[in-house]
Every structure is written in C-alpha cells, then in structure tokens.
C-alpha positions in Angstrom: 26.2 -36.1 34.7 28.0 -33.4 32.6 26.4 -32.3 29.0 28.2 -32.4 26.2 29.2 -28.8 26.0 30.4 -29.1 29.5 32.4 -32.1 28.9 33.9 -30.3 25.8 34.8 -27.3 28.1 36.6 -29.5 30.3 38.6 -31.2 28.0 39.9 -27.8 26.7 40.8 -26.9 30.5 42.7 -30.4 31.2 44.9 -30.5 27.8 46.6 -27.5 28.8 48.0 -29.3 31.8 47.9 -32.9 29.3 50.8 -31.6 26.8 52.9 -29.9 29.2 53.0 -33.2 32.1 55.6 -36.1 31.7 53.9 -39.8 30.6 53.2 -40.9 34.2 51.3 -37.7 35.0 49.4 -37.9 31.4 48.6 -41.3 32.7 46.9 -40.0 35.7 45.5 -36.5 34.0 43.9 -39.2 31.3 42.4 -41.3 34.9 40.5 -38.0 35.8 39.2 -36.8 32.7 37.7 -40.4 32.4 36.2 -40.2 35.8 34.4 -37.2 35.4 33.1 -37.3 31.9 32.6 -41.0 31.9 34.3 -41.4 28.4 35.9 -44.3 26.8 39.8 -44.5 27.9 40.6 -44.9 24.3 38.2 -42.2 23.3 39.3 -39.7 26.0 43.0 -40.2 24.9 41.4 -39.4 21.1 39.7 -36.4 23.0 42.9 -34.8 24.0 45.1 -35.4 21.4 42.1 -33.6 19.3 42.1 -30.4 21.5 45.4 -30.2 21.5 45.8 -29.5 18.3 42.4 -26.8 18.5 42.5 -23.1 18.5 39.7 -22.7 21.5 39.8 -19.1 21.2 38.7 -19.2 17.6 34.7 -20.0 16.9 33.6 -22.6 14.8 32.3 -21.5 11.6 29.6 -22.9 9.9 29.0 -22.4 6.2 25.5 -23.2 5.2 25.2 -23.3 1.2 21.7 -21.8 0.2 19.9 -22.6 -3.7 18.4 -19.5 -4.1 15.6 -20.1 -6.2 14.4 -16.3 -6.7 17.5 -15.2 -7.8 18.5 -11.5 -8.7 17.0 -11.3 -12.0 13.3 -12.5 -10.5 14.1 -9.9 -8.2 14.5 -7.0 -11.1 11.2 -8.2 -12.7 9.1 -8.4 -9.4 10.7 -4.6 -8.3 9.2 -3.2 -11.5 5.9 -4.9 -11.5 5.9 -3.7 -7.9 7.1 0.0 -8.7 4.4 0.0 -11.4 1.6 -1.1 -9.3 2.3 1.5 -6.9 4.5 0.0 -4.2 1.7 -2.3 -3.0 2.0 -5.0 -0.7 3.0 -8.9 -1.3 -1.1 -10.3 -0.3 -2.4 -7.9 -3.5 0.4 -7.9 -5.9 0.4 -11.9 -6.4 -3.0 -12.5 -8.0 -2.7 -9.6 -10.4 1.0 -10.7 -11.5 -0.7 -13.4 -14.4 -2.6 -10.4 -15.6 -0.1 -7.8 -15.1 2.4 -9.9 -17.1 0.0 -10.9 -19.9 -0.6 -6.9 -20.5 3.2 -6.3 -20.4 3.7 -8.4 -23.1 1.1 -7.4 -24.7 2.9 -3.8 -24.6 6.1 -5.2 -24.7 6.9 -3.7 -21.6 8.9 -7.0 -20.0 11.3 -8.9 -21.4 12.1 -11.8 -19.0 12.5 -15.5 -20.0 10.3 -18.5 -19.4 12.0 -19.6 -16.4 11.7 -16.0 -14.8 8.3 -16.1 -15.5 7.1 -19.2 -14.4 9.3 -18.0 -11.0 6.9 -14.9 -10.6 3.6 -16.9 -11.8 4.3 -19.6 -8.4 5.9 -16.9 -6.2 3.8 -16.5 -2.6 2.8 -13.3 -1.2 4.8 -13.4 1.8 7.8 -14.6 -0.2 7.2 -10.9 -2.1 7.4 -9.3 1.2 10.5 -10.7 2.3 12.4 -10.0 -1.5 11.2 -6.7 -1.2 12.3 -5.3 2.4 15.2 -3.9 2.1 14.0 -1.4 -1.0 10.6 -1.0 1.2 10.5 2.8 2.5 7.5 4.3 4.4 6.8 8.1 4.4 4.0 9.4 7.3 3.1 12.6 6.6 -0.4 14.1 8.7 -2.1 16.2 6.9 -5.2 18.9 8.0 -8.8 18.6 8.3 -10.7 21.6 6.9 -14.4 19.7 7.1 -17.1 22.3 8.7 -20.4 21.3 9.9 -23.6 22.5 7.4 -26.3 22.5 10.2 -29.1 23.9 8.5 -30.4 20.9 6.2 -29.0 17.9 8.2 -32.8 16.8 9.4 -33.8 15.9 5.7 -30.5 13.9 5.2 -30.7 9.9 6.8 -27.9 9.3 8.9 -25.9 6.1 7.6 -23.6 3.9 9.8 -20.6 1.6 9.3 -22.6 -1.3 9.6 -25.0 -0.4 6.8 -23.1 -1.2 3.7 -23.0 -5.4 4.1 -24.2 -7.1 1.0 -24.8 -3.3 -0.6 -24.7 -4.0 -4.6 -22.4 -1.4 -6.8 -23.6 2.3 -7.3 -23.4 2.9 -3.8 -20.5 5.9 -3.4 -18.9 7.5 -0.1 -18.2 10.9 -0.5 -15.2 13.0 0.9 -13.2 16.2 0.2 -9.1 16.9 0.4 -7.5 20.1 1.5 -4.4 20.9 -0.8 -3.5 23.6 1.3 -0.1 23.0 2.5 0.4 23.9 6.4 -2.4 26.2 6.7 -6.0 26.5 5.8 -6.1 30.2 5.3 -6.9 31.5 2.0 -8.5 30.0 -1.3 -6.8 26.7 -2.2 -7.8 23.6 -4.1 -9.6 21.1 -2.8 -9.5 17.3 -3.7 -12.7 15.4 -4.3 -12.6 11.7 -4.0 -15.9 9.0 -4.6 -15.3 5.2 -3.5 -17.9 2.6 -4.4 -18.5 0.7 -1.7 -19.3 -3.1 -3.7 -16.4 -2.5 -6.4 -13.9 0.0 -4.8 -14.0 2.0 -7.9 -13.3 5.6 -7.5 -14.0 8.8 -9.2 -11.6 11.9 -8.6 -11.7 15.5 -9.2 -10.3 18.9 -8.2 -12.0 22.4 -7.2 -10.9 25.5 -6.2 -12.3 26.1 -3.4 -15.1 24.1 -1.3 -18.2 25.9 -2.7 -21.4 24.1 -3.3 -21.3 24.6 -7.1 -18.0 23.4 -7.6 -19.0 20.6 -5.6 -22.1 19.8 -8.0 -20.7 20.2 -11.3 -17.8 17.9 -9.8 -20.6 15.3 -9.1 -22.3 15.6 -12.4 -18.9 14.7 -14.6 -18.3 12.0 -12.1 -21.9 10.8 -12.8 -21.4 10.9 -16.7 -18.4 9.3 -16.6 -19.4 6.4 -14.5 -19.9 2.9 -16.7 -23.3 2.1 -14.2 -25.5 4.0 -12.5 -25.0 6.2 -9.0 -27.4 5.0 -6.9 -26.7 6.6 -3.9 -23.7 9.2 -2.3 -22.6 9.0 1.5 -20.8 11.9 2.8 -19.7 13.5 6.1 -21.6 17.1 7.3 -19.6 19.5 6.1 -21.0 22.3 4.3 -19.7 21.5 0.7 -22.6 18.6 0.6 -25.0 19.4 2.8 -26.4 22.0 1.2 -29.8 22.6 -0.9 -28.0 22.0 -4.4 -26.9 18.4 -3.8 -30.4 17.6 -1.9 -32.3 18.4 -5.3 -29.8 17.2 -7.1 -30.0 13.8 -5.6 -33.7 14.0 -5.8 -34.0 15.2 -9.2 -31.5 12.1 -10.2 -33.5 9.9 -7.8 -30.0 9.3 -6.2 -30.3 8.3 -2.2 -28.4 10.2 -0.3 -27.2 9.8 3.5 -24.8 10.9 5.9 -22.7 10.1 8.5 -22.6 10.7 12.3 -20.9 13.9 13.0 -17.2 12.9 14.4 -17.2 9.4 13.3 -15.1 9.2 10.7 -15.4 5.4 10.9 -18.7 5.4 9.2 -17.3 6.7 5.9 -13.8 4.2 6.4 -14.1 3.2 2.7 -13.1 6.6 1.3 -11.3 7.5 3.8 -8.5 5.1 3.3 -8.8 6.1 -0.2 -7.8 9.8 0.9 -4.7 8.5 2.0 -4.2 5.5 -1.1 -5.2 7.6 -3.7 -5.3 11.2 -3.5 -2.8 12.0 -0.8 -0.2 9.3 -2.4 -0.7 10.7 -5.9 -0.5 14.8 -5.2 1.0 14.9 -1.5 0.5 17.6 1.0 1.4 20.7 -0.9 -0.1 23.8 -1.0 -2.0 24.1 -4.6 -3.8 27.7 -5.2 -3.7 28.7 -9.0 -5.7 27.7 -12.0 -2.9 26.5 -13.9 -2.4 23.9 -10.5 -6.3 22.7 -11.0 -6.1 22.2 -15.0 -2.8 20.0 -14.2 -4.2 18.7 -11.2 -7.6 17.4 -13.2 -5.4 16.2 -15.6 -3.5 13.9 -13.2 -6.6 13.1 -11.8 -8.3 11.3 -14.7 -5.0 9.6 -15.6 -4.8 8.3 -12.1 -8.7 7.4 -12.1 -8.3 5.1 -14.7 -4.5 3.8 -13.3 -6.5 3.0 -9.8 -9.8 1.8 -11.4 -7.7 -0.8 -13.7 -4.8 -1.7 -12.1 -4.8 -1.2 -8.4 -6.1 -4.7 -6.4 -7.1 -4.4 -3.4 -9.0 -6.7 -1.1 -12.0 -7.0 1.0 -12.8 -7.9 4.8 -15.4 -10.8 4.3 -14.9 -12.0 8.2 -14.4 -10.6 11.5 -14.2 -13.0 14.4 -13.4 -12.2 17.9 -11.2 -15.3 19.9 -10.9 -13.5 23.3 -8.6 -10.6 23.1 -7.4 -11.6 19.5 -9.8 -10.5 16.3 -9.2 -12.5 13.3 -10.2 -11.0 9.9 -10.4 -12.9 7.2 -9.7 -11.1 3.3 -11.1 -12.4 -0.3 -8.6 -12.4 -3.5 -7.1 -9.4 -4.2 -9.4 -8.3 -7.1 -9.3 -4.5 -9.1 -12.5 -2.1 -8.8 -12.9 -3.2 -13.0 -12.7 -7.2 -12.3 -15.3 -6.7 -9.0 -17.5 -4.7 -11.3 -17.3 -7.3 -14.2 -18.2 -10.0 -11.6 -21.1 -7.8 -10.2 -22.8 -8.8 -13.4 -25.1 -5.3 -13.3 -23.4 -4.0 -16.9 -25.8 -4.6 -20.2 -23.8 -5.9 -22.6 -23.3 -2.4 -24.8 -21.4 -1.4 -21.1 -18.9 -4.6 -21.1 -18.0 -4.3 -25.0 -16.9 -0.4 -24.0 -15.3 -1.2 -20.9 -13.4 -4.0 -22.2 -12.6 -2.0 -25.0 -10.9 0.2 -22.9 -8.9 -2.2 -20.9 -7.4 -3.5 -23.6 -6.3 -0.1 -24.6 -4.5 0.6 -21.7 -0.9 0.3 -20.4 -0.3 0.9 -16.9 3.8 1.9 -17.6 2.2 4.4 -20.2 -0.4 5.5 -17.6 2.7 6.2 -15.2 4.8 7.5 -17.3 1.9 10.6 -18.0 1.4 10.5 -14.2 5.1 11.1 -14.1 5.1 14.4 -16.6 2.2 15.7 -15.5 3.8 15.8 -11.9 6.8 17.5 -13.3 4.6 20.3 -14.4 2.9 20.7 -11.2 6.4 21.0 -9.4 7.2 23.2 -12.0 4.8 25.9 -11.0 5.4 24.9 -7.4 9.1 26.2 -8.0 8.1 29.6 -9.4 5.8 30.3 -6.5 8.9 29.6 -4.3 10.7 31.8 -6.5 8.6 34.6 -6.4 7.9 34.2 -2.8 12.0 34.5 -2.1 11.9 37.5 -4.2 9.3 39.4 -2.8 10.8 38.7 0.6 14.1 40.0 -0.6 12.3 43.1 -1.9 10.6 43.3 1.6 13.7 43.4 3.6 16.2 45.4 1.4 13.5 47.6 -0.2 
C-alpha cells in the first residue's frame, strides 16, 4: 500500500504521459493510476486534472502568521534593564524586574506604558533568554595566577573545606587577591582584593599596590568598618599576603575566626572565586595597572561597584544537589541580591536596617553606571599615555 506522499509522486509522474495521450489512452492511463493507488475513479480523474495544472518543481510555501506578544518595544525596555544589571542571565534578571522597575520610576529612568509593563512584570526567564540571543556576546579572557605559598605560620591556621559552609549564618567572608598585571607578573603592580560572604553573597572590594601584608591589613580594616554587620570569620587560600603574623593577631585581637584552605584546591574557596571573575575581572579587565593615579581611580571604581553589586546584582543559590545515575540535578532558590538575603537574615538591630534602607533608597543603579562609566574613561585615559610614552621611548631607543 503506497503512502500518501508516494501516491502524490506518482500522480506527478503519470500526468505527464495523462495530457499528452488521446481519450482512449487517458482512459487506460486513468485504469492504472486507480490500480495502484487505490483511489476513487472520480477522484483520481480530479487528481490529475489537479497536477496538471501544478508547478512540481516549485515547493509549497507555507506562511504561518505569528501574534508576537513581546513585541519590539518590550524588547527596548528589557535590553536596558538587562544592560543595567550587567548583562545577566534570564533565571536572575526576572525576580528583580518588579523592583528594578519600581526604582526606575522612582528616578524616572523608564518611560514605558502600562501595557509594556505589565509584558515585563509576567515575562519568563527562559522567554528573556531567547529575546535576548542574538545581542548576547561572550568574551573568555584567562588571566594569571600570582598566589605564593606562606609556609611558615600555616600550623596555627585551621584548614576549612568546601563542605564546611552549609547552614553558615552571615559574617562569614572568603578571601582572595587579583593580579592587575597584564601578561606578566614581573614588577610592582596593583593587586585586587575581593571578600564574598558566604550566607548573603555580599562583597567588599579594594585595591593595593602591591601584595604586601600591610596593604593587605589596612585593606581588611576599611572593609571591616564599612561592613553594616559584623565579620565573623575570613577564609583565604596560602598565599603569603594572608598568612602571615599581622592578619593572625589581627583576627585574634578582633576575635575574628580565621581558616584556610587546602593548598591547590581552589574549590574550597569556589564562592569568591566566581566572584573574581563576576565582579572584579568584569569590572577592571586584565590590564596591566602600576601607578598611583591607576589605585586612587581604581578604589574609586571599586566602592561605586561595591555598592552596584551589593544592591543590584541577584544572584542565586544551590540549595540541592542530587545525583540520578550519570545525571546531577541541582536545584537553585529565587534570585535574591546580597542586600535582600541580608534583610532576610534578620541579624541587623534596627539602628542597622533604618541606615541601610536609607541608603537603598538613595541609590540609582543608571547613576551608579554612569560613574562606573567615567571613572573607566579615566583609567583608559592613563592607560593611553603609558602606551604613549612607551612608543616613544621605543622610538628614542631605535633612532637614538
């Protein structure tokens, strides 16, 4: 028994022969085709005189009419959101979108109508994603490690695992350091500094010159004033920079617990580590920073982008892992920022939400950006003159 596509194929064969035969042989053309494709006589002369009349060699077209319901002007308004909130993905953007919007036009940042709107307020994460791919772009960049062992005092530090953090309450920080120092190591550079808390995800940054021990303290002890609740404890890997006799009486003076992590498992100290990436290597790149009017920019950025992160960056938090044979299944809570977790945390005395609210309130993530923005044309200003001056000297070098 032929299929319908097969019987459609013969048809277009035969009523070449069909329109070209006399009546008596159309007669007997019409006896075969109703042999083999077991039509209706009346229907397989209907057949014929259909395909005769068909273009075979051109395809069938199809036009399938589509309602968009996220049109192009959702599209505008969910591009800037997402440009504003730092290019994140669909699964964190869509809770903070209510909030985001309320602030906007608070600031009058966003003028969309109630339709557009009410089109972001019901739009699904994966339904972001898609609108968003084609203006998606992904830049790799690997940078270099510079972290050196300090062997001398690692027997009075507790080593901490991975596994050590569940259920761990806010004040808890991981610890890490940044090279700036473009492709090379060699010579004095800055250096990034970057605390996570583990419970909240809120982070403190600063910049040194340098990886000395007392640049290292003093860059604790503003991160420590500035916190809204107390440091409890600091995590860090072995390098030198932490391990060292300042930051063990420093943490014992404070009565601040502090713990490392295995040498050469960088998985143990994953939290900040993905905040290397997220935070500090997003925001100042992989250049090569060396002069003190780079750190004074560079600490500038840094607080803007503190409070950017802290405020307005959601991110989300494994609460499940679950192995199904060769398959791991994670499961993720609600997209949250490091200021809503800590409000939820309940551990701030009221004095502590009145300030921190305060604050909130007086902040506007464009505004935050658009500093971000002019302090990074500053720092590629003086970027540019050390280019300069290096093609000069070179041309010096050569033609004397």
């Amino acid at each position: 028994m032929l299929t319908m596509r097969q019987k459609q194929a013969l048809t277009a064969t035969i009523v070449r022969r069909y329109t070209k035969v006399s009546k008596r042989e159309k007669t007997k053309i019409l006896d075969e085709l109703v042999a083999n494709t077991g039509y209706n006589r009346s229907y397989a002369r209907m057949a014929l005189n259909r395909a005769a009349k068909r273009d075979f060699r051109k395809k069938k077209t199809r036009k399938v009419v589509v309602n968009k319901k996220y049109d192009l002007a959702v599209l505008k308004a969910l591009t800037r959101i997402w440009i504003i909130l730092n290019y994140i993905c669909g699964k964190r953007l869509k809770p903070f979108i209510p909030e985001l919007i309320r602030v906007f036009e608070r600031d009058n940042e966003l003028n969309i109508s109630q339709e557009i709107k009410n089109k972001l307020l019901t739009i699904s994460p994966a339904t972001i994603d898609r609108l968003l791919a084609s203006t998606k772009k992904k830049l790799r960049v690997k940078g270099i490690g510079g972290t050196k062992p300090g062997t001398l005092l690692k027997n009075q530090i507790s080593i901490r695992t991975f596994a050590d953090w569940d259920n761990v309450k806010p004040g808890f920080f991981e610890l890490d350091s940044v090279a700036f120092c473009g492709n090379a190591l060699i010579g004095h550079h800055i250096w990034g500094l970057n605390f996570v808390d583990v419970a909240t995800g809120w982070v403190g940054l600063d910049a040194v010159m340098g990886k000395g021990q007392h640049g290292i303290h003093e860059a604790t002890i503003d991160f420590k004033k500035r916190l809204p609740f107390p440091m409890l404890g600091i995590d860090s890997d072995n390098g030198s920079e932490f391990i060292n006799g300042i930051m063990i009486r420093f943490c014992q003076k404070e009565k601040i617990t502090f713990t490392r992590i295995r040498p050469g498992r960088k998985n143990d100290n994953c939290y900040v580590e993905q905040k290397n990436y997220t935070v500090l290597r997003n925001f100042l790149g992989y250049q090569r920073y060396d002069t003190k009017e780079q750190l004074e920019i560079i600490k500038q950025l840094l607080r803007v982008v503190e409070l950017y992160v802290n405020f307005f960056q959601p991110s989300r938090k494994l609460t499940s892992k679950t192995r199904i044979g060769a398959k791991v299944k994670k499961t993720y809570d609600q997209a949250q920022t490091p200021y809503q977790r800590l409000l939820k945390a309940g551990i701030l005395n009221r004095q502590n939400q009145v300030q921190l609210k305060a604050l909130y309130e007086n902040l506007n993530p464009v505004q935050l950006q658009r500093e971000m923005t002019k302090l990074h044309q500053q720092l590629a200003g003086t970027n540019r003159y050390k280019l300069d001056e290096a093609a000069n000297t070179r041309f010096r070098y050569i033609y004397g």
